[in-house]
N, CA, C and O atoms as a Tinker XYZ file with bonds, in Angstrom:
   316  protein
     1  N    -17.340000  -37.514000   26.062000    73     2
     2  CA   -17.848000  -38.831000   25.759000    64     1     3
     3  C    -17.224000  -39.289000   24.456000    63     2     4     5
     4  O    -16.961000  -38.399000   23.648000    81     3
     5  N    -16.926000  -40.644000   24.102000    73     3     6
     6  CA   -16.382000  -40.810000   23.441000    64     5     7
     7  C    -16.701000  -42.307000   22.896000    63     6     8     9
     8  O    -17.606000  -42.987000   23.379000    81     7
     9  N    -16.025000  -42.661000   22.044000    73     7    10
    10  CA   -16.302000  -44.202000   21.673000    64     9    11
    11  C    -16.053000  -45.720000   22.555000    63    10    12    13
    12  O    -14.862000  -45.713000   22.869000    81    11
    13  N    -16.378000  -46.354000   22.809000    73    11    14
    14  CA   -15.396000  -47.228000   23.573000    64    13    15
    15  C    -14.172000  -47.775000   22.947000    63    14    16    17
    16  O    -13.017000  -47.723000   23.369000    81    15
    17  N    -14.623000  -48.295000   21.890000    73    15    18
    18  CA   -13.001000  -48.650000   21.393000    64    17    19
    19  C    -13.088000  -48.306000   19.928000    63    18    20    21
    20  O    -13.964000  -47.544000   19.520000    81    19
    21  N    -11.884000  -49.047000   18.852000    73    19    22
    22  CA   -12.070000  -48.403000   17.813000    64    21    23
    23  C    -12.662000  -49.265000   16.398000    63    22    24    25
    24  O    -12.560000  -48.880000   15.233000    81    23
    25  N    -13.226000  -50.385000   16.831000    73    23    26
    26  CA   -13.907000  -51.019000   16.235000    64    25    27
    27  C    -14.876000  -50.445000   15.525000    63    26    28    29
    28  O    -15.778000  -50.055000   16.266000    81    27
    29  N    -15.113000  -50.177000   14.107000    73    27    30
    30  CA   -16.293000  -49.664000   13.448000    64    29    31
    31  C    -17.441000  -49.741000   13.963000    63    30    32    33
    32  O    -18.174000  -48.752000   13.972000    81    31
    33  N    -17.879000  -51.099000   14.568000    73    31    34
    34  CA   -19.287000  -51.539000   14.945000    64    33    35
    35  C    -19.165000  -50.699000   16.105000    63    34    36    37
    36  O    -20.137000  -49.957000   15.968000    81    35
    37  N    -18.479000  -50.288000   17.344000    73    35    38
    38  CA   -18.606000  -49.578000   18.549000    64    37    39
    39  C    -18.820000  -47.822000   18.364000    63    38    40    41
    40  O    -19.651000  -47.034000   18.816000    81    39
    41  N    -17.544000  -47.668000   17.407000    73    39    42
    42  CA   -18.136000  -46.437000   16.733000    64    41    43
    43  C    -19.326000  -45.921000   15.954000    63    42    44    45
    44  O    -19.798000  -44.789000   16.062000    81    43
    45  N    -19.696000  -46.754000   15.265000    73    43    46
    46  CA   -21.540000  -46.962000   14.727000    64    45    47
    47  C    -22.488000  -46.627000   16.050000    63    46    48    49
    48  O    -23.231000  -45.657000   16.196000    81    47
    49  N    -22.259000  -47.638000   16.900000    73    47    50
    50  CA   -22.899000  -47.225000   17.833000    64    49    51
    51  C    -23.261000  -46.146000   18.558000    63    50    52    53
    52  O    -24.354000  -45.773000   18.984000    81    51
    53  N    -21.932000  -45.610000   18.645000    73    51    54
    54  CA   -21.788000  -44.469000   19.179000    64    53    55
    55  C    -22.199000  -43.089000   19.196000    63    54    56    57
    56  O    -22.543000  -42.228000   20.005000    81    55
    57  N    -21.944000  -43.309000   17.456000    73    55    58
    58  CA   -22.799000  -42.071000   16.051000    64    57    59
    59  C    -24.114000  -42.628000   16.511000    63    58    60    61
    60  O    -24.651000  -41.600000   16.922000    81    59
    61  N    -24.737000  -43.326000   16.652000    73    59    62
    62  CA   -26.468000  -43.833000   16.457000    64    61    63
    63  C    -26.499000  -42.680000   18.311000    63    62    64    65
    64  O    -26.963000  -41.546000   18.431000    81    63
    65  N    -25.999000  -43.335000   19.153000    73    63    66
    66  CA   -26.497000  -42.618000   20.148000    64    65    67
    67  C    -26.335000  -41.414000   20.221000    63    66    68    69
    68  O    -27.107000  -40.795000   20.953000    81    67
    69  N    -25.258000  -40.665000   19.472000    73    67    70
    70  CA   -25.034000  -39.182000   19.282000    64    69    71
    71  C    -26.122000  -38.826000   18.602000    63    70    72    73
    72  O    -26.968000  -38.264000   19.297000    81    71
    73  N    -26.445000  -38.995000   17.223000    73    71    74
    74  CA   -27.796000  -38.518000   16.371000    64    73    75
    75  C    -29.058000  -38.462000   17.562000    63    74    76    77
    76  O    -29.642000  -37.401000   17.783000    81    75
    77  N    -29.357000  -39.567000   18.199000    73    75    78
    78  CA   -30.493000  -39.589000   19.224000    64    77    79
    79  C    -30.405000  -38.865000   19.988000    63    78    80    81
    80  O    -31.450000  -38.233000   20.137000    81    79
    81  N    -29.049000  -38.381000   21.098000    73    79    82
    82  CA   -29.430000  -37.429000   21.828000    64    81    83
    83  C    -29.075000  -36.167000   20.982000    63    82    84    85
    84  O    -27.959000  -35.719000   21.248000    81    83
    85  N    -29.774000  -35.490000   20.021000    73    83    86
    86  CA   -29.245000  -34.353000   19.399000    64    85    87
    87  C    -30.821000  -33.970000   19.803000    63    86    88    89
    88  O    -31.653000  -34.876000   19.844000    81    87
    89  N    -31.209000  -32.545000   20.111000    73    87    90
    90  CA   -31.967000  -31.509000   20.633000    64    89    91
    91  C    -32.290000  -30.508000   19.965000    63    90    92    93
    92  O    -33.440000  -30.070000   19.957000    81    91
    93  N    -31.115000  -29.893000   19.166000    73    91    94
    94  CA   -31.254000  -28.877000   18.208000    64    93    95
    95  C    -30.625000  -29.153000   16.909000    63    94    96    97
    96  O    -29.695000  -29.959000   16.934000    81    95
    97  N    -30.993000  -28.578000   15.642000    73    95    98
    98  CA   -30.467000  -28.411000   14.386000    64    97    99
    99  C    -28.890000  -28.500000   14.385000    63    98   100   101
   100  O    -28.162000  -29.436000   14.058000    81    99
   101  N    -28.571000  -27.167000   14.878000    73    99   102
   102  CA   -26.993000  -27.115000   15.633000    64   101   103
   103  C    -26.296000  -28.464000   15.616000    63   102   104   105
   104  O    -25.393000  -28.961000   14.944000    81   103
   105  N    -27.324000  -28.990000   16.951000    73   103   106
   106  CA   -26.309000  -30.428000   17.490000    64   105   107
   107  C    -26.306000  -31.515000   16.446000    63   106   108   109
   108  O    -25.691000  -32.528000   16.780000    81   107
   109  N    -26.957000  -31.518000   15.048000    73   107   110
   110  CA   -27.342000  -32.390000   13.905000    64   109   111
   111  C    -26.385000  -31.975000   13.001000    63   110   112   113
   112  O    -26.054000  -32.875000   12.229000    81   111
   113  N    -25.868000  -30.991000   12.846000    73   111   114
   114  CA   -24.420000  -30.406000   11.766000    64   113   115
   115  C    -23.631000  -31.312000   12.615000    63   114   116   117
   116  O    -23.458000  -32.485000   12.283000    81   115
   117  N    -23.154000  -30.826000   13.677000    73   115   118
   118  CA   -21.815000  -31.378000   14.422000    64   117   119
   119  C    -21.922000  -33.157000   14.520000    63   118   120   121
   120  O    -20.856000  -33.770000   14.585000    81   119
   121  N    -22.923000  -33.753000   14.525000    73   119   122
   122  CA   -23.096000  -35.064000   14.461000    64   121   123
   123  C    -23.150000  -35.453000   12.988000    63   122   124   125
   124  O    -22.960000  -36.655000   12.804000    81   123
   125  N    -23.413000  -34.554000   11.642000    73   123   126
   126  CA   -22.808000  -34.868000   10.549000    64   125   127
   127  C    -21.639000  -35.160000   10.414000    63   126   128   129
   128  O    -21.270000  -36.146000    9.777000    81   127
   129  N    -20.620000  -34.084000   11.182000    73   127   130
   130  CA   -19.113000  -33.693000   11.026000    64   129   131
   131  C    -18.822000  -34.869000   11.584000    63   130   132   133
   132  O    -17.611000  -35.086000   11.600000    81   131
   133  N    -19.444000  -35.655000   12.019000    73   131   134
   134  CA   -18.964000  -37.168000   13.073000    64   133   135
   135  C    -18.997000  -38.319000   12.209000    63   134   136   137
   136  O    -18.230000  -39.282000   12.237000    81   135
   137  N    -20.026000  -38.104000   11.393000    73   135   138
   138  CA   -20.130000  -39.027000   10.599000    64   137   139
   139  C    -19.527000  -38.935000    9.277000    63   138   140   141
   140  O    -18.980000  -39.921000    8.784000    81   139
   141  N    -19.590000  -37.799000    8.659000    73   139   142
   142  CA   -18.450000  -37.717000    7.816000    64   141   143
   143  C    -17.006000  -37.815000    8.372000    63   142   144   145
   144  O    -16.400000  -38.414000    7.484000    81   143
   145  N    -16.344000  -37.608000    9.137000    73   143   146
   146  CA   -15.094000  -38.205000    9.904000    64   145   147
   147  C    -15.060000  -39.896000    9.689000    63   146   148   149
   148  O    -14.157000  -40.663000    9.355000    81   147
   149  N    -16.269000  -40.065000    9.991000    73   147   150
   150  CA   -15.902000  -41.649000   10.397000    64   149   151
   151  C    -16.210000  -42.503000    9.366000    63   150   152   153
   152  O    -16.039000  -43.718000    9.471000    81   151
   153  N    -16.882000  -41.694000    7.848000    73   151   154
   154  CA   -17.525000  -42.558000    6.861000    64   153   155
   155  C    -15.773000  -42.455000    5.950000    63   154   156   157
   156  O    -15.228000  -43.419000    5.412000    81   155
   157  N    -15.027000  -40.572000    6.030000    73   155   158
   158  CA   -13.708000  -40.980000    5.667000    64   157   159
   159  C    -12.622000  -41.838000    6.212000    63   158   160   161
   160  O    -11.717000  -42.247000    5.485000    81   159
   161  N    -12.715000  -42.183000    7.783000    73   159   162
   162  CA   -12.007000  -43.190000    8.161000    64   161   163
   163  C    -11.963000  -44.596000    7.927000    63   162   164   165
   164  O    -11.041000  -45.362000    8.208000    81   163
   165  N    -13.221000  -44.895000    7.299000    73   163   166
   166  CA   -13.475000  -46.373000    6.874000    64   165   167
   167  C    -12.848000  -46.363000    5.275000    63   166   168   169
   168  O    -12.034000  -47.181000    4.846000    81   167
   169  N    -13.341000  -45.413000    4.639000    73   167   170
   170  CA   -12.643000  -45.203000    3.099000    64   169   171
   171  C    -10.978000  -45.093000    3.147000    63   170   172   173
   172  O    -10.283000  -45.128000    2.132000    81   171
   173  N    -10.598000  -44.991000    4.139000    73   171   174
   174  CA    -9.181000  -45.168000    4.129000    64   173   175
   175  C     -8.775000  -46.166000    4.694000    63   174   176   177
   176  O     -7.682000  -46.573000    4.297000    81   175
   177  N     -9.394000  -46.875000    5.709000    73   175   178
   178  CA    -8.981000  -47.987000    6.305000    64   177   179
   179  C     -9.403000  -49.697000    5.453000    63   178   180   181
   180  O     -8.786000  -50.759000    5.533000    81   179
   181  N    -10.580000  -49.384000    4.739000    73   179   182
   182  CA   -10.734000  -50.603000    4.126000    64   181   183
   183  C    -11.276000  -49.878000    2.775000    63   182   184   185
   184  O    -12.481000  -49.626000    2.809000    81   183
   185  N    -10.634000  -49.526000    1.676000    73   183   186
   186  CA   -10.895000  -49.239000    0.509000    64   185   187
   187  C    -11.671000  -50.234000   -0.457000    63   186   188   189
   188  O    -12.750000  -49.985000   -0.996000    81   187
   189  N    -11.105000  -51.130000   -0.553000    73   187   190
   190  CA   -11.844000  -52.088000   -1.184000    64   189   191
   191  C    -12.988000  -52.527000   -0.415000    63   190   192   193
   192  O    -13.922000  -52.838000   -1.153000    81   191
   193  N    -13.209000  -52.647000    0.711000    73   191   194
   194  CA   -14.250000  -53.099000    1.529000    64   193   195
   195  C    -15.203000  -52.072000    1.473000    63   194   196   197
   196  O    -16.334000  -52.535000    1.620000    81   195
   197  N    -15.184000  -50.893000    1.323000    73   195   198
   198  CA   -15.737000  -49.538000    1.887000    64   197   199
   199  C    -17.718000  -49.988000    0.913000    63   198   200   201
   200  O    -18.803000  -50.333000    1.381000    81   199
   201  N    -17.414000  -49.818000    0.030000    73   199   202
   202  CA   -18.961000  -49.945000   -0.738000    64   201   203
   203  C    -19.571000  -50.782000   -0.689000    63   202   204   205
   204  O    -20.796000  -50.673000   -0.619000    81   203
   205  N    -18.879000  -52.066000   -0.708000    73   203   206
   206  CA   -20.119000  -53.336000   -0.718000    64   205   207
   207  C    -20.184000  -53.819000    0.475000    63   206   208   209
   208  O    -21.035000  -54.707000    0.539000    81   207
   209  N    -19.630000  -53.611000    1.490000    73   207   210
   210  CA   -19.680000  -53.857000    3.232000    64   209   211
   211  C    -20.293000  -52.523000    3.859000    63   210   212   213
   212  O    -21.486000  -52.408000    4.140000    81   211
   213  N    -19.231000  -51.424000    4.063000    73   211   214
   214  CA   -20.063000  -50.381000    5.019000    64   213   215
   215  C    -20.621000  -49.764000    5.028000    63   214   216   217
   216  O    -21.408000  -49.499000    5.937000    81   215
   217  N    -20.373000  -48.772000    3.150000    73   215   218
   218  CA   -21.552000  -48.056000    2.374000    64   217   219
   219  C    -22.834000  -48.021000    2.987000    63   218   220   221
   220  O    -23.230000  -47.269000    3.878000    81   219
   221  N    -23.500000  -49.045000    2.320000    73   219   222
   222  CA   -25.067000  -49.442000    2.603000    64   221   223
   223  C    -25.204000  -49.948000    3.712000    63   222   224   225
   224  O    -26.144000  -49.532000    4.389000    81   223
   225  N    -24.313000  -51.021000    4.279000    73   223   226
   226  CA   -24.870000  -51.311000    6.183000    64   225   227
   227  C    -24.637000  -50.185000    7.123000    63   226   228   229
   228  O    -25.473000  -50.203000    8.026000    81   227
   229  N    -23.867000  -49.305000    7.207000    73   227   230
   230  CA   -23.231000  -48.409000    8.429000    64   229   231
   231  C    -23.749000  -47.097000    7.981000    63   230   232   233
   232  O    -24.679000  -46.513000    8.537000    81   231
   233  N    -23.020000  -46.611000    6.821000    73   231   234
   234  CA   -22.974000  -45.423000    6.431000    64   233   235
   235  C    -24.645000  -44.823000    6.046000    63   234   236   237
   236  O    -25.228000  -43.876000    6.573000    81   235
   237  N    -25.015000  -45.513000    5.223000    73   235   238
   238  CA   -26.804000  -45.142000    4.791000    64   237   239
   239  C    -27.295000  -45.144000    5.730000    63   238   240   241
   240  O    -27.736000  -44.026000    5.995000    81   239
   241  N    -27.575000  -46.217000    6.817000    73   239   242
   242  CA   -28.251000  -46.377000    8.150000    64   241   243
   243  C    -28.347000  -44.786000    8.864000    63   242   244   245
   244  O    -29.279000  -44.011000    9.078000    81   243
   245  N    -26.971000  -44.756000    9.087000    73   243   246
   246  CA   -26.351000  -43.393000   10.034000    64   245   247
   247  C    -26.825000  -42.225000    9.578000    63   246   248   249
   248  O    -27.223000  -41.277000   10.256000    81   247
   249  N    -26.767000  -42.328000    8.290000    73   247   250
   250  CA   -27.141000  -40.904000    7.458000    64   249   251
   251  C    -28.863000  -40.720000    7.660000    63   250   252   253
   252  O    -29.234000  -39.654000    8.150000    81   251
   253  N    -29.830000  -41.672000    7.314000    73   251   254
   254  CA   -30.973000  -41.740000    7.276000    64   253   255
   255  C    -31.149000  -41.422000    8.648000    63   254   256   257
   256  O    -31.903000  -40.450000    8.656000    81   255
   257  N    -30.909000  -41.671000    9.589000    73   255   258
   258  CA   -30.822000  -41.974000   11.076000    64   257   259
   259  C    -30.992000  -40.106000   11.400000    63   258   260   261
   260  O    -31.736000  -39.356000   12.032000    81   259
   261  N    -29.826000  -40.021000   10.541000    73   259   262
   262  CA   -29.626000  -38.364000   11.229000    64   261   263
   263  C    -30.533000  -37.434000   10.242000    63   262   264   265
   264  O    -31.186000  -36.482000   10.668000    81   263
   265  N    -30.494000  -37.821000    8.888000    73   263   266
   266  CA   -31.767000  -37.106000    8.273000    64   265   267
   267  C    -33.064000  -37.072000    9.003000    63   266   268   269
   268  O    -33.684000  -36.036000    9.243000    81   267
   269  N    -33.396000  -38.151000    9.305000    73   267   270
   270  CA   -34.712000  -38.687000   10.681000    64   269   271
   271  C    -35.150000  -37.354000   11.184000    63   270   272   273
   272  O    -36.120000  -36.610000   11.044000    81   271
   273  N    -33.768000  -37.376000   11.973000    73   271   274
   274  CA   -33.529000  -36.841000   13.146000    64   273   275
   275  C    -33.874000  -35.211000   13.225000    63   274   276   277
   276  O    -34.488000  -34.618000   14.113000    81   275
   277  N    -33.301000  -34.702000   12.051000    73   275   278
   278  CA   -33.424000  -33.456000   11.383000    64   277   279
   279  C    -34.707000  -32.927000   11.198000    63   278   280   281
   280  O    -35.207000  -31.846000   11.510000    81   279
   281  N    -35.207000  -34.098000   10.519000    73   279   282
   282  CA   -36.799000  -33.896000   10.047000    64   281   283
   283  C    -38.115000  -33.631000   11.439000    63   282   284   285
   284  O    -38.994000  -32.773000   11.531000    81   283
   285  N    -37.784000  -34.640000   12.247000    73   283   286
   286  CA   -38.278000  -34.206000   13.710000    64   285   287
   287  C    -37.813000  -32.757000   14.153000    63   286   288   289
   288  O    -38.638000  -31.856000   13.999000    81   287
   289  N    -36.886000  -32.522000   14.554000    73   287   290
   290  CA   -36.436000  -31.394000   15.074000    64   289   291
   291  C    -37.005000  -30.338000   14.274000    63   290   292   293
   292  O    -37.259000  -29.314000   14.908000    81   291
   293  N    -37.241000  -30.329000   13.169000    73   291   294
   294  CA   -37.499000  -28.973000   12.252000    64   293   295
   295  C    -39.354000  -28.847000   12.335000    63   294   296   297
   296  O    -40.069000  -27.847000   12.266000    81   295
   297  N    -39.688000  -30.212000   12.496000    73   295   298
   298  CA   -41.301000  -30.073000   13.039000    64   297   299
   299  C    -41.974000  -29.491000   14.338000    63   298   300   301
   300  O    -43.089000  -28.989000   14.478000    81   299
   301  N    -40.526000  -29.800000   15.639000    73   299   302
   302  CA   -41.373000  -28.938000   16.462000    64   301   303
   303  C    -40.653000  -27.865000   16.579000    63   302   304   305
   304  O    -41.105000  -26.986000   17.312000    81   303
   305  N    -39.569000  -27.676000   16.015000    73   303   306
   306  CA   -39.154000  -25.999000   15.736000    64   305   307
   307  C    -40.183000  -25.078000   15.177000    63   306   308   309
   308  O    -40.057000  -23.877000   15.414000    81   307
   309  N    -41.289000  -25.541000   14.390000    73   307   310
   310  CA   -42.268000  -25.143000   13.012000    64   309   311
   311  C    -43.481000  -24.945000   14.200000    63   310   312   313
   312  O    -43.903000  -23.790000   14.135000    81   311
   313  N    -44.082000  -25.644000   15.143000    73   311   314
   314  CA   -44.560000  -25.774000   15.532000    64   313   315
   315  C    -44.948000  -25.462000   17.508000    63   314   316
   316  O    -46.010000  -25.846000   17.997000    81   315
């Protein structure tokens, strides 16, 4: 599975539906490694753009998203 195209916003998407279907801890590293990939692909592709555009709209979202995500999983692991 993969992105549809290579538009940031499709790839965002993409990361959002990867974090959601993640199941285990495991599958929440490897969906980091996705998002760090893709938070360095924007830092190289729009440098000047990178902090006051995708930083805080894309990148924080995604991250919180998958912290979320983490935090669930480790509750009914506990439980």
């Amino acid at each position: 599975m993969g992105a549809i195209s290579n538009h940031y916003g499709d790839i965002s998407n993409w990361i959002e539906k990867v974090i959601e279907s993640c199941e285990t801890t495991k599958q929440t590293r490897t969906a980091d490694k996705l998002l760090r990939n893709f938070e360095n692909k924007l830092i190289i592709q729009y440098p000047a753009d990178y902090w006051p555009n995708y930083y805080y709209d894309v990148i924080q979202t995604l991250k919180q998203q998958l912290d979320d995500k983490r935090e669930e999983l480790l509750k009914t692991q506990l439980t």
